[in-house]
N, CA, C and O atoms as CSV, one atom per row, in Angstrom:
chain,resi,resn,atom,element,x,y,z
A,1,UNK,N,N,41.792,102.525,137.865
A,1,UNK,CA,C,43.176,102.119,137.825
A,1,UNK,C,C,43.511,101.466,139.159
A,1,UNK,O,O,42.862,101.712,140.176
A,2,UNK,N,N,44.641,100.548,139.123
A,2,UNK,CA,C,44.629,99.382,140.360
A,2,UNK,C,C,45.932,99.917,140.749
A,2,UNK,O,O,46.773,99.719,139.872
A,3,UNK,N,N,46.334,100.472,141.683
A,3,UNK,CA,C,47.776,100.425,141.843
A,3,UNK,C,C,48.449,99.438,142.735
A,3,UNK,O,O,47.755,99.176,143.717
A,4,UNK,N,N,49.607,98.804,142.691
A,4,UNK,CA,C,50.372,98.097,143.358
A,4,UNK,C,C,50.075,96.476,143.244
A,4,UNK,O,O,49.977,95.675,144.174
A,5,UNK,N,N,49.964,96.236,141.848
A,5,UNK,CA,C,49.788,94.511,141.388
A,5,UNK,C,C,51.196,93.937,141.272
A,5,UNK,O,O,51.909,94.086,140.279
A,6,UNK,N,N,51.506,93.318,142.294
A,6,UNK,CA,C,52.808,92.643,142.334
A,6,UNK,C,C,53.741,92.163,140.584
A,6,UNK,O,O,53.337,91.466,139.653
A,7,UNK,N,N,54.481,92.582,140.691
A,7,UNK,CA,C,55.235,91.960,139.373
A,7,UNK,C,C,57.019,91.438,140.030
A,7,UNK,O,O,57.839,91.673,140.918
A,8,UNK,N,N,56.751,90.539,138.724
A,8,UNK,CA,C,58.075,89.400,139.256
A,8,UNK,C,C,58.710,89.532,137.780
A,8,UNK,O,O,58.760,88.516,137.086
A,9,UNK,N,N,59.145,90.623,137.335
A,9,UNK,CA,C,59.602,90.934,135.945
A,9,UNK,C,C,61.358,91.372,136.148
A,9,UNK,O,O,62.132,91.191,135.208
A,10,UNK,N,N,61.849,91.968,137.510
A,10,UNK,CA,C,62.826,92.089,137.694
A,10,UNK,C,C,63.658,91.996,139.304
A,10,UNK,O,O,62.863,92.062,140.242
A,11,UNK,N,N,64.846,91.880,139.622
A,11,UNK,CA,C,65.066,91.024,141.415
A,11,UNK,C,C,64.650,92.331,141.750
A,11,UNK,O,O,64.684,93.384,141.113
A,12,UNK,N,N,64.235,92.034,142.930
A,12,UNK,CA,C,63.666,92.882,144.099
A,12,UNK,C,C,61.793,93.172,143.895
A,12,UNK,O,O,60.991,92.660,143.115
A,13,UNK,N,N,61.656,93.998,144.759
A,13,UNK,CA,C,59.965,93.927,144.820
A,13,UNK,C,C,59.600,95.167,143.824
A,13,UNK,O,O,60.080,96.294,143.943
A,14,UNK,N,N,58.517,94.705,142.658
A,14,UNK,CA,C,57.896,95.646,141.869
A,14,UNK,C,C,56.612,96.438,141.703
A,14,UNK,O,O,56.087,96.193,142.789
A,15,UNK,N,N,55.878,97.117,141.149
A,15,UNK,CA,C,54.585,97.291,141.405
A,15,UNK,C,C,54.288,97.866,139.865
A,15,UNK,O,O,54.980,98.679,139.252
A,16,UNK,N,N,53.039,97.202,139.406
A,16,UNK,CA,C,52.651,97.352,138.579
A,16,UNK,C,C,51.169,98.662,138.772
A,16,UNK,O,O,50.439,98.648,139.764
A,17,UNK,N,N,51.029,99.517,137.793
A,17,UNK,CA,C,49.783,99.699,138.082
A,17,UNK,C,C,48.760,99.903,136.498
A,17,UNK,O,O,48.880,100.684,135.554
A,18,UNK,N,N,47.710,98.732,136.813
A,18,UNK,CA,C,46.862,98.475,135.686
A,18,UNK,C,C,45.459,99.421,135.371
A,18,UNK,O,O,45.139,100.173,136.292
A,19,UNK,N,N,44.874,99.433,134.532
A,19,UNK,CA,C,44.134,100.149,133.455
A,19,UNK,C,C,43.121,99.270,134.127
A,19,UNK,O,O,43.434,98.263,134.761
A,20,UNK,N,N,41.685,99.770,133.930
A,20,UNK,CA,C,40.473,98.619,134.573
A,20,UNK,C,C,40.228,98.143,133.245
A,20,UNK,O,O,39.091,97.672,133.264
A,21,UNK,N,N,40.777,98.018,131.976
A,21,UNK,CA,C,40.436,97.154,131.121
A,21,UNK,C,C,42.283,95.639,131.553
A,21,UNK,O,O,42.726,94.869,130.702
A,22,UNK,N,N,42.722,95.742,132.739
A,22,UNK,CA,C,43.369,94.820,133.010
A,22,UNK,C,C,45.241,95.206,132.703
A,22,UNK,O,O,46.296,94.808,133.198
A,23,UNK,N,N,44.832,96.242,131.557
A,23,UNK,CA,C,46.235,96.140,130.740
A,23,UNK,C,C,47.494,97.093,131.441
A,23,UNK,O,O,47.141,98.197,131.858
A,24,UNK,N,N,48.910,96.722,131.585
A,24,UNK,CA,C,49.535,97.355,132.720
A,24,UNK,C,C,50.185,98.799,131.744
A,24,UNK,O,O,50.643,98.802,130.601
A,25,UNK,N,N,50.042,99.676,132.494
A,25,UNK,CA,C,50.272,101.331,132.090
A,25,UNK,C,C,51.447,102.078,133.441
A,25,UNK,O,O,51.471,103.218,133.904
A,26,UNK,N,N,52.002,101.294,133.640
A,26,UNK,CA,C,53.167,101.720,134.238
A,26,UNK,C,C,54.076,100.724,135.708
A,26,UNK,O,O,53.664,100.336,136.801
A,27,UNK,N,N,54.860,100.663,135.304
A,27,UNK,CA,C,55.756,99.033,136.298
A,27,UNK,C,C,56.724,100.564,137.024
A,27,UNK,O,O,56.902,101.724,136.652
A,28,UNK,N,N,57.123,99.783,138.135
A,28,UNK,CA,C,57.578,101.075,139.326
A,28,UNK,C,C,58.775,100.412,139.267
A,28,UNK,O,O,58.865,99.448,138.507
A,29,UNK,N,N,60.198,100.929,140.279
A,29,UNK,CA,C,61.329,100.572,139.999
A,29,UNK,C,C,61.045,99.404,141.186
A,29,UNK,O,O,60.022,99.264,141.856
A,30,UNK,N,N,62.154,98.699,141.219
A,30,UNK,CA,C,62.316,97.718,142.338
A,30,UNK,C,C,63.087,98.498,143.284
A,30,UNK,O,O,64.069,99.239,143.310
A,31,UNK,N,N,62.141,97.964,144.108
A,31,UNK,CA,C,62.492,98.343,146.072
A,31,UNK,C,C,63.344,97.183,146.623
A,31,UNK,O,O,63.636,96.175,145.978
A,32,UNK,N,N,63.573,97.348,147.420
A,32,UNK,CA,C,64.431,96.235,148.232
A,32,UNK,C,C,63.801,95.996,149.402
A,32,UNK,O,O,64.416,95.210,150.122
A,33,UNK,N,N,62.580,96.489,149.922
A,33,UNK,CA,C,61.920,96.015,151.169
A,33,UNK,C,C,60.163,96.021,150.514
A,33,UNK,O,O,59.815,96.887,149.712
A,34,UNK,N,N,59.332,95.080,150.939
A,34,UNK,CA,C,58.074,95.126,150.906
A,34,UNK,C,C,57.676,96.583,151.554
A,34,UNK,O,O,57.046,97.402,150.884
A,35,UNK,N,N,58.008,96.797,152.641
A,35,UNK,CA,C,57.575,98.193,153.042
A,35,UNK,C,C,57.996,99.853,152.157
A,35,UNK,O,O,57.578,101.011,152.131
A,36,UNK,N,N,59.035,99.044,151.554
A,36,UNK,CA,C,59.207,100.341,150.380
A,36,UNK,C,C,58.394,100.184,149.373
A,36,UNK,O,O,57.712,101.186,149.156
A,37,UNK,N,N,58.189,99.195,148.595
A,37,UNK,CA,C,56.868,99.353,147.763
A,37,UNK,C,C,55.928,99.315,148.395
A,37,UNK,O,O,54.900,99.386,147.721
A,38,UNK,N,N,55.790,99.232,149.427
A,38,UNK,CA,C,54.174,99.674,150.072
A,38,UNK,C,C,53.925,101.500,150.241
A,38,UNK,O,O,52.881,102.146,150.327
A,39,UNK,N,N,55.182,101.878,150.239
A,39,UNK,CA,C,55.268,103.454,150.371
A,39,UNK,C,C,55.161,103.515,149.334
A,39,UNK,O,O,54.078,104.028,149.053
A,40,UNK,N,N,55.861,103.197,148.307
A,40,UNK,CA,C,55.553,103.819,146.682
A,40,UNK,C,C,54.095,103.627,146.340
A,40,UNK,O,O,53.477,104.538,145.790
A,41,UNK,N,N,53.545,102.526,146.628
A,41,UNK,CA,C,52.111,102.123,146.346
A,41,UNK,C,C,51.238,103.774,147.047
A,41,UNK,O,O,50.532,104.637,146.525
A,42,UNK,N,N,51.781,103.543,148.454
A,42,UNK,CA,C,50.795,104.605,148.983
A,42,UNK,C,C,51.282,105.822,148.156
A,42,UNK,O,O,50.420,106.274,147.402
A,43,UNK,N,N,51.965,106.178,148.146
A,43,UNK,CA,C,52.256,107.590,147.021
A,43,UNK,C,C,51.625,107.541,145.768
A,43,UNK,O,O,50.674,108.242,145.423
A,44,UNK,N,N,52.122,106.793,145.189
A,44,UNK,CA,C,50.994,106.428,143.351
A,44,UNK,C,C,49.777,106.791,143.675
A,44,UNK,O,O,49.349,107.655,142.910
A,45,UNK,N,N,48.691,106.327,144.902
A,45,UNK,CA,C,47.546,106.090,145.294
A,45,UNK,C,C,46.879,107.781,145.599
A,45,UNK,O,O,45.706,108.128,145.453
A,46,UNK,N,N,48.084,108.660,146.069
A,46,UNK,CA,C,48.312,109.512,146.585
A,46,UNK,C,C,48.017,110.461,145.646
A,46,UNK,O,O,46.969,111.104,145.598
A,47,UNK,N,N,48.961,110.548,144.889
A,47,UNK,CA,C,49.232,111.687,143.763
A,47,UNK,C,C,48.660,111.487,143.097
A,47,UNK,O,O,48.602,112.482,142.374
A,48,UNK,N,N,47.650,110.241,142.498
A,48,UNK,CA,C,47.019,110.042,141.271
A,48,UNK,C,C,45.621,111.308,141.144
A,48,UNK,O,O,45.079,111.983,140.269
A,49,UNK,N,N,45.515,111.068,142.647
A,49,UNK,CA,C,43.842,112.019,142.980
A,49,UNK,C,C,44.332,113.524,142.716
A,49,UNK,O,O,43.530,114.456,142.758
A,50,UNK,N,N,45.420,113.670,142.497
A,50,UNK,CA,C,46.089,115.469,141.958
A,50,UNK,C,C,46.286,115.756,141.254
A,50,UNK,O,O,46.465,116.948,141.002
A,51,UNK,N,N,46.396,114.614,140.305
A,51,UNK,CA,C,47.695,114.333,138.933
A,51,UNK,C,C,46.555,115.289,137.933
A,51,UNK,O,O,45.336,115.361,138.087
A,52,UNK,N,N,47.405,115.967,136.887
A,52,UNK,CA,C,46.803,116.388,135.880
A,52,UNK,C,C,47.706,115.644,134.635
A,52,UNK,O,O,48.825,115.135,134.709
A,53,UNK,N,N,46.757,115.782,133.421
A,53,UNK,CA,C,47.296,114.963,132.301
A,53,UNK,C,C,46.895,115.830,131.391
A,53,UNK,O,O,45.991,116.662,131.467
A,54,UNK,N,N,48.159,115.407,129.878
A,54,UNK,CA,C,47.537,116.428,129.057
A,54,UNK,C,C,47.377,115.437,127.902
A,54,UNK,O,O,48.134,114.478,128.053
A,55,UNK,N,N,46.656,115.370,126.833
A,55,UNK,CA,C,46.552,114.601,125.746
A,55,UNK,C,C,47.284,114.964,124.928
A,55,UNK,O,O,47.013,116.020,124.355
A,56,UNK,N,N,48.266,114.361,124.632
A,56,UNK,CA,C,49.671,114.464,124.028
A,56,UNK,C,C,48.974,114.050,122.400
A,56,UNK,O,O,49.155,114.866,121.497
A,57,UNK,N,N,48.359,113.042,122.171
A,57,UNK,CA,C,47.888,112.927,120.548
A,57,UNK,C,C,47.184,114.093,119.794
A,57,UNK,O,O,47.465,114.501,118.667
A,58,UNK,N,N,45.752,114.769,121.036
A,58,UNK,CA,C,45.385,115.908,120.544
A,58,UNK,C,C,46.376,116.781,119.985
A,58,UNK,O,O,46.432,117.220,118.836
A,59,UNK,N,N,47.371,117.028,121.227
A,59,UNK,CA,C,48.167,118.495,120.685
A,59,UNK,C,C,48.936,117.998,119.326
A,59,UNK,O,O,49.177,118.838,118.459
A,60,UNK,N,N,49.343,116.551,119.132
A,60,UNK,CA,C,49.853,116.408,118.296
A,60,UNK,C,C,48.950,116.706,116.553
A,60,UNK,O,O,49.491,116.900,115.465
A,61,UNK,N,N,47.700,116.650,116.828
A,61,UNK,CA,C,47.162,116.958,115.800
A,61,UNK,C,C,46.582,115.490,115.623
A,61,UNK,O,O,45.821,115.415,114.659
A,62,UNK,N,N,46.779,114.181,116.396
A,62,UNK,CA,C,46.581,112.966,116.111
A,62,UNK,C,C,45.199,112.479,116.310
A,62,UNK,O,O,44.657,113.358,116.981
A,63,UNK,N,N,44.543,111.752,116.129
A,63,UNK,CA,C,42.784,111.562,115.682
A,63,UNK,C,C,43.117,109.902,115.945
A,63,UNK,O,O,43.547,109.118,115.099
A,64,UNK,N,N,42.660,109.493,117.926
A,64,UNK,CA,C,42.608,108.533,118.074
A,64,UNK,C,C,41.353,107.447,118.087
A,64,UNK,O,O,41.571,106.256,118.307
């Protein structure tokens, strides 16, 4: 996963972060300084290496 691919989808500075098959899996809010999305970037980058996930289709009973 890539975090912090610039997006120009809404005013102010955004950050996308993409899937290594390219495809985007979550857009961040807009900052108002490059150095604030550079902090959000470093945080995403941050927390990802902690993050736990749960498979929401399994529990659903869903067969992806």
């Amino acid at each position: 996963m890539m975090a912090g691919q610039p997006s120009k989808a809404m005013p102010g500075i955004q950050t996308e972060t993409k899937a290594a098959n390219s495809e985007v899996v979550a857009t961040s809010e807009a900052y108002e300084s490059k150095a604030g999305a550079e902090k959000g970037i470093a945080a995403v980058k941050k927390d990802a290496l902690i993050a736990t996930t749960k498979d929401l289709a399994k529990l659903m009973g869903l067969k992806l």
